[in-house]
MDTraj code that builds the backbone (N, CA, C; nanometers):
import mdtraj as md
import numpy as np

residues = "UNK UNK UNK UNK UNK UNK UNK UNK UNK UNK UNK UNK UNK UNK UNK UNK UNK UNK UNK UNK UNK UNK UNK UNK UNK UNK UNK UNK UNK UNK UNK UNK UNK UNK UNK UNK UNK UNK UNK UNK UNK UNK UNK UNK UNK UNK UNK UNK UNK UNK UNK UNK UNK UNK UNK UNK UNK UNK UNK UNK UNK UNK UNK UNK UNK UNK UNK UNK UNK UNK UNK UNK UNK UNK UNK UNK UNK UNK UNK UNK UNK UNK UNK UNK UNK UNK UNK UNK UNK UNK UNK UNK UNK UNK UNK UNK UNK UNK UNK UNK UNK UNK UNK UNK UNK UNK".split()
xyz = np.array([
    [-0.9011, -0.0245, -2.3427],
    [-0.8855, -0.1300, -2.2461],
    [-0.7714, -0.2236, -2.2870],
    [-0.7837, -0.2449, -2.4379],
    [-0.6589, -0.3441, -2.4344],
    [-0.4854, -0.3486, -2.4217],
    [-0.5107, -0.1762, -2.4681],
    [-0.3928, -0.1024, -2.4627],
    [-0.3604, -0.0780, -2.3186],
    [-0.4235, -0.1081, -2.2614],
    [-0.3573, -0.1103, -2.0992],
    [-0.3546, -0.2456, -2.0579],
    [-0.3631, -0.3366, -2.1124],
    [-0.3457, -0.5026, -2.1167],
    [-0.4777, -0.5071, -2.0306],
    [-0.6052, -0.5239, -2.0200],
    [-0.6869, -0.5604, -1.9767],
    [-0.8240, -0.5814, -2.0667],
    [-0.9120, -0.6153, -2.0550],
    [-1.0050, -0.7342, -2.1518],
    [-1.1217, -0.6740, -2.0879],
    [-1.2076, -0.6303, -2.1535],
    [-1.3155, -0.6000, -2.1516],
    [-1.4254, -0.6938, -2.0836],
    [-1.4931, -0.6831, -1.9829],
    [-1.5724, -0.8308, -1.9407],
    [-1.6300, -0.8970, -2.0410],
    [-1.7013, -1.0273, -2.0556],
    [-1.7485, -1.0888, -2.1402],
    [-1.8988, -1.0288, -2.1651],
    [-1.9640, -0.9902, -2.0758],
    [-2.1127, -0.9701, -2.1058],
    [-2.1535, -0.8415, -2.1037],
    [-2.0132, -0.7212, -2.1324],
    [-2.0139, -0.6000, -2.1717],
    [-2.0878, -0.5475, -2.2901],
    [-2.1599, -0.3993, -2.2510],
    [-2.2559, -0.3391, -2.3498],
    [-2.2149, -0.2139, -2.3932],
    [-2.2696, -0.1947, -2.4908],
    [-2.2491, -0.0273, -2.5265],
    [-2.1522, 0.0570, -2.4958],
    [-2.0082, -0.0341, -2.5434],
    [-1.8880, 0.0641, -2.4891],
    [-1.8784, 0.1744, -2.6119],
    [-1.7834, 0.2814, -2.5744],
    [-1.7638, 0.3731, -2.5619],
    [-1.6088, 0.4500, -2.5136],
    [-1.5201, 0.4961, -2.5907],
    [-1.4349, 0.5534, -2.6619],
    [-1.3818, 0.6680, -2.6438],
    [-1.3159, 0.7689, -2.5938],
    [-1.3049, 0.9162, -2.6056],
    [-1.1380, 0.9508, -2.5967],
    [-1.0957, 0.9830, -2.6702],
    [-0.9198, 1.0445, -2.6668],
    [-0.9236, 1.1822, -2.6299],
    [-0.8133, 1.2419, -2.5256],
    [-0.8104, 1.3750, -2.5476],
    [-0.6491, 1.3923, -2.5843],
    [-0.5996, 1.4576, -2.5737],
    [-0.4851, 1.4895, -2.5925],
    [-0.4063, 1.6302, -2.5568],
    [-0.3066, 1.6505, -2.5478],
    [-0.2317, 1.7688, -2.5191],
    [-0.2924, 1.9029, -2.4012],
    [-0.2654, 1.9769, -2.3824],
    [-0.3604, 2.0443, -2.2448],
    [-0.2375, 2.0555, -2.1506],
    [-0.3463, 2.0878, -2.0219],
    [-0.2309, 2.0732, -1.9298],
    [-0.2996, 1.9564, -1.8317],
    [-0.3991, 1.8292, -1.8414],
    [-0.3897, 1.6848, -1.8645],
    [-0.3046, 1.6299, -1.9336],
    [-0.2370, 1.6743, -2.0164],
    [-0.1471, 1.5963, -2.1165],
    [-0.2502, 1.4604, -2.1781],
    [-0.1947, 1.3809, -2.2383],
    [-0.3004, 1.2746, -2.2854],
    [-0.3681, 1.1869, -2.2029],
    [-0.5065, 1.1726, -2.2191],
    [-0.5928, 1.1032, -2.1699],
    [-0.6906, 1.0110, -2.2538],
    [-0.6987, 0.8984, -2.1976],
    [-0.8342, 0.8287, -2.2427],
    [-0.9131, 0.7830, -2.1865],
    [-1.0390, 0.7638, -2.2115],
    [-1.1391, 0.7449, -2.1140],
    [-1.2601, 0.6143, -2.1902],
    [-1.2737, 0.5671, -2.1302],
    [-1.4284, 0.4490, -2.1664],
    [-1.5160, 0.4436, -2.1262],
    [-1.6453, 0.4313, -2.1632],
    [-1.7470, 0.3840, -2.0698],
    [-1.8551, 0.2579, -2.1191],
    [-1.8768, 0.1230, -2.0697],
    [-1.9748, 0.0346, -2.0713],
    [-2.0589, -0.0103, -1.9703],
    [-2.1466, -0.0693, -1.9862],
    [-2.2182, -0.1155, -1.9071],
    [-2.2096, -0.2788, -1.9197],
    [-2.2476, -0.3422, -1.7792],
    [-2.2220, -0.4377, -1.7601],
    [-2.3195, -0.4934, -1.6601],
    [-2.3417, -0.6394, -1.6143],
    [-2.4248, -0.7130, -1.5141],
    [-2.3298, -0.6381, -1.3574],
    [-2.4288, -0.6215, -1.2874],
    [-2.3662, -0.5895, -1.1784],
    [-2.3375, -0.6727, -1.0818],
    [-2.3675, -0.8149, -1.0926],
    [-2.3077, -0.9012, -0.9896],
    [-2.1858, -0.9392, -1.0684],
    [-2.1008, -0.8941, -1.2061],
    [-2.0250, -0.9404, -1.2425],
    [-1.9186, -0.8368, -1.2154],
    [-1.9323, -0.6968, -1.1462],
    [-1.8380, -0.6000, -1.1206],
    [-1.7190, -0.6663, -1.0636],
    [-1.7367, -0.6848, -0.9131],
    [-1.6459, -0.6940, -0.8368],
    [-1.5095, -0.7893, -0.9113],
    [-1.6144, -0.8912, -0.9374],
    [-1.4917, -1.0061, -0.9613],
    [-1.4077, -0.9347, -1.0838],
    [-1.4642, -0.8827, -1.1628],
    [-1.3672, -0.7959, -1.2943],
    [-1.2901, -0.7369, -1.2036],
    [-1.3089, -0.6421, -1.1379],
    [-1.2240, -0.5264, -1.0916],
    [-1.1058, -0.6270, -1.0377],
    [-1.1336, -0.7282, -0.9769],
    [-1.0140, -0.8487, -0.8840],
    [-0.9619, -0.8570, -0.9743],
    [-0.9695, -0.8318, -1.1127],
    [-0.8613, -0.9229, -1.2111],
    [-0.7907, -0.8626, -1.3015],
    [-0.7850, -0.6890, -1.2480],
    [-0.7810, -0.6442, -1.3631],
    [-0.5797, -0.5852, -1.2990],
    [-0.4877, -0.6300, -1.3957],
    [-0.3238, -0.6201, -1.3027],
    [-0.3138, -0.4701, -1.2990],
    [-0.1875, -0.4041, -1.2364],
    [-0.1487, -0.3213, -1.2370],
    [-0.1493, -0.2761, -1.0624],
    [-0.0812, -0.1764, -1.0399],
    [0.0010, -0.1170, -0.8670],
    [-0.1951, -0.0631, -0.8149],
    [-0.2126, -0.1275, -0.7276],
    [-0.3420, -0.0762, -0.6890],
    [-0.3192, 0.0623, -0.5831],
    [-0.4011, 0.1837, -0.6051],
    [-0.3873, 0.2368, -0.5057],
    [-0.4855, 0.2298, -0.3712],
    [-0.4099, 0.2104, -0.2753],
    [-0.4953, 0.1315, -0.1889],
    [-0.5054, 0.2686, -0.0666],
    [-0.6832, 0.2984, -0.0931],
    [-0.6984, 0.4152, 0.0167],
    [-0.6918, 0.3849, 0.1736],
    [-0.6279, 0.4664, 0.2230],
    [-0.6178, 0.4835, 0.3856],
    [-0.4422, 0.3924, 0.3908],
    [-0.3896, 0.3046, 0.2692],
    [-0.2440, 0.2204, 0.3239],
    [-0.3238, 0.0741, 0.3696],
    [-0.4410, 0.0981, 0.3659],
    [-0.4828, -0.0478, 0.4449],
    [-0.4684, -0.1742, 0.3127],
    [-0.4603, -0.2838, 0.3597],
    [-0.4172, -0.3935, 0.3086],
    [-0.5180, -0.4349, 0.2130],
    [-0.6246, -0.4278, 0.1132],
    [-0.7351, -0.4473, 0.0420],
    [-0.6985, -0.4597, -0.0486],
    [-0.8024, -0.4936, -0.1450],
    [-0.8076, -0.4903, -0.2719],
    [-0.8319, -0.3068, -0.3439],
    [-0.8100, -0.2533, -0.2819],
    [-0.8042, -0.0873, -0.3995],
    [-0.9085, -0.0860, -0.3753],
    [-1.0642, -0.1642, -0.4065],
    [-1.2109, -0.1099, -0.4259],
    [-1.2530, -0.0889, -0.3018],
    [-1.2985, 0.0372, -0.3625],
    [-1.3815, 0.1555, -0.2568],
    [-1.4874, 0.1201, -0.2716],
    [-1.5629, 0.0871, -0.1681],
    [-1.7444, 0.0606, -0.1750],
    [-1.7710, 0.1973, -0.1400],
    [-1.8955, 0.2225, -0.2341],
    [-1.9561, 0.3397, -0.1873],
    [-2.1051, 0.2996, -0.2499],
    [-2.2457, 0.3848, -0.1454],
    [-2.3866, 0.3481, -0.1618],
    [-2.4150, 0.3499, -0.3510],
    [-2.3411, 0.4284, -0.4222],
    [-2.3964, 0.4254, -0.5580],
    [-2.2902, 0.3286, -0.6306],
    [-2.2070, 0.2715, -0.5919],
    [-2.0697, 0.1865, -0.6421],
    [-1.9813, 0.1579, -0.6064],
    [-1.8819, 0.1274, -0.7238],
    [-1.7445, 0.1320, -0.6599],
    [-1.6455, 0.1886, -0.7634],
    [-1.5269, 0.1946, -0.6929],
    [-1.4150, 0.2642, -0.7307],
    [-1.2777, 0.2014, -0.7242],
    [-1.1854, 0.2370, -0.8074],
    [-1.0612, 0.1815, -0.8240],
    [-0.9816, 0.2355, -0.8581],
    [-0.8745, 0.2478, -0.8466],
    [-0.7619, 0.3168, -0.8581],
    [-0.6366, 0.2295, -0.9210],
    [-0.5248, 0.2026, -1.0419],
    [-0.5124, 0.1698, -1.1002],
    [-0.3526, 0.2331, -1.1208],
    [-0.2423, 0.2310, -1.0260],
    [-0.1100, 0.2751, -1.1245],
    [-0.0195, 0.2493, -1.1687],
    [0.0180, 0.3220, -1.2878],
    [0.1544, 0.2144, -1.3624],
    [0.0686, 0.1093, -1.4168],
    [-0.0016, 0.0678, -1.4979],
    [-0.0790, -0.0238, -1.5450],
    [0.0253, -0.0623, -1.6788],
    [0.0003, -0.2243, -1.6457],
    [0.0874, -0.2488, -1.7597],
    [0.0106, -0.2222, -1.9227],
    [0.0962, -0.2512, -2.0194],
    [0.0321, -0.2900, -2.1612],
    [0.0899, -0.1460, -2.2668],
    [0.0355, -0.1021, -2.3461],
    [0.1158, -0.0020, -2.4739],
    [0.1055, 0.1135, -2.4399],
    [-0.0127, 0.1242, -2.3425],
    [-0.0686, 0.2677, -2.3254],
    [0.0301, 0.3826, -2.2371],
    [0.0736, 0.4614, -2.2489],
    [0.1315, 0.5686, -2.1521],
    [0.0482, 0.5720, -2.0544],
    [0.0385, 0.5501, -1.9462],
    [-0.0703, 0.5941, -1.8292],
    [0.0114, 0.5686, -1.6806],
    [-0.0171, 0.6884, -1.6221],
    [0.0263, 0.6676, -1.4848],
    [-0.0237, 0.6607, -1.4082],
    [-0.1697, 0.6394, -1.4080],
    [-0.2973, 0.5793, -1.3504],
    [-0.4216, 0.5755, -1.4598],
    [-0.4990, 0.4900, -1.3717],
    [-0.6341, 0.4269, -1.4895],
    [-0.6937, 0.4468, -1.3273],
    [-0.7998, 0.5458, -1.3528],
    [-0.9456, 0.5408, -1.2410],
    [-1.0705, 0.5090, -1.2904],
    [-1.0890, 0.3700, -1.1867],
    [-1.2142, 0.2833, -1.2567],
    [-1.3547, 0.3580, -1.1654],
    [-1.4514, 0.4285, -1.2599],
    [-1.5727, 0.4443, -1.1348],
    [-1.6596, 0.3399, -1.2144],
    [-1.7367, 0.3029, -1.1229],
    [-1.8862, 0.2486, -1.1477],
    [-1.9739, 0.2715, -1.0838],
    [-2.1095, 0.2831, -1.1122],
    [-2.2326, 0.3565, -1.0803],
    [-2.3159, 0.2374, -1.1256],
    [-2.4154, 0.2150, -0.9892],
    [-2.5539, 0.1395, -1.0413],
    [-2.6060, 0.1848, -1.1013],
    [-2.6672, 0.1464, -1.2098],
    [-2.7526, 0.1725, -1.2890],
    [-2.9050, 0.0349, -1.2596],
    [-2.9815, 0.0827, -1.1677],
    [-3.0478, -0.0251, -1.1689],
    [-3.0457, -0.1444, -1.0702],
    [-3.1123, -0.1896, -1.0264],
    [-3.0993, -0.3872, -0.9759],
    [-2.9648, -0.4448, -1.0196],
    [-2.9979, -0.4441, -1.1787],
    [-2.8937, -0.5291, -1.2429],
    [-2.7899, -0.5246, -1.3313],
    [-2.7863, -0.3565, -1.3686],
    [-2.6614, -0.2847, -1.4349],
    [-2.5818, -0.2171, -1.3504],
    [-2.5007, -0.2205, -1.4043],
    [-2.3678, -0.1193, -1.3545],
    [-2.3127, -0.0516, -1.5056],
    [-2.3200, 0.0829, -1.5158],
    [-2.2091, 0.1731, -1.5886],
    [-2.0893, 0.1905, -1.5046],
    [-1.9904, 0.1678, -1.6058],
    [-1.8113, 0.1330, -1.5557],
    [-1.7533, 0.3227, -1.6664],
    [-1.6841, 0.3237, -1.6258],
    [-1.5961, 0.4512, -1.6697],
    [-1.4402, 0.4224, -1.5984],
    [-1.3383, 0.3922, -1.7395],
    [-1.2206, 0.4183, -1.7271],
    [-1.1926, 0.5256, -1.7938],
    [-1.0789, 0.5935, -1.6781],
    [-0.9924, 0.7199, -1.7415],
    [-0.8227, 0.7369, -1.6924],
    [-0.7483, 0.7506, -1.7889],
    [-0.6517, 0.7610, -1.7790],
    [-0.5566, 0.8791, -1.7876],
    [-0.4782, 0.8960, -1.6734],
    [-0.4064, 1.0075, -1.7401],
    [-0.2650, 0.9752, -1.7308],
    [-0.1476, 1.0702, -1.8021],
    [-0.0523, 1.0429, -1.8249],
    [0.0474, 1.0518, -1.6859],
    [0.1699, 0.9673, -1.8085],
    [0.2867, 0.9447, -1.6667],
    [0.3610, 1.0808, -1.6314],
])
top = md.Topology()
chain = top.add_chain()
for i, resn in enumerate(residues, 1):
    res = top.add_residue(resn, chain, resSeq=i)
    for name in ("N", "CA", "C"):
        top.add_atom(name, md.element.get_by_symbol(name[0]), res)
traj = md.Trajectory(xyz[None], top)
């Protein structure tokens, strides 16, 4: 997360780590934490970088869908090589949300 200049929420749990490398993905990284779920949305609002915005329509990038939401993320600034970062999140619950970033190369 930081290597793509973005900050982990404050009341984040049980993150989680994974590098791949070389393939024909070329390099990737991926995260996963859990977090309060009334605190999703507003993270996702804050997090910089070229949003990809489905359908061209004028939004914020997040996709509502019945189990979450989704984000799309390109050219993200900060150290990391990445030519997109795709944010999913999944309810977990009333009051969790599991978040999963993954990145793949430029």
């Amino acid at each position: 997360m930081y290597a793509l200049g973005w900050v982990l929420p404050e009341h984040a749990s049980d993150p989680r780590c994974t590098e791949l490398s070389g393939g024909l993905a070329g390099h990737t990284e991926s995260g996963t934490f859990r977090m309060p779920r009334a605190e999703v949305r507003p993270w996702l609002a804050s997090l910089s970088g070229e949003r990809n915005k489905p359908g061209g329509l004028d939004t914020d990038g997040v996709v509502e869908r019945k189990e979450g939401l989704s984000l799309s993320v390109l050219r993200p600034p900060g150290s990391l090589e990445a030519g997109e970062v795709r944010v999913d999140v999944r309810w977990e619950g009333e009051d969790t949300a599991v978040v999963t970033c993954e990145t793949s190369g430029r």
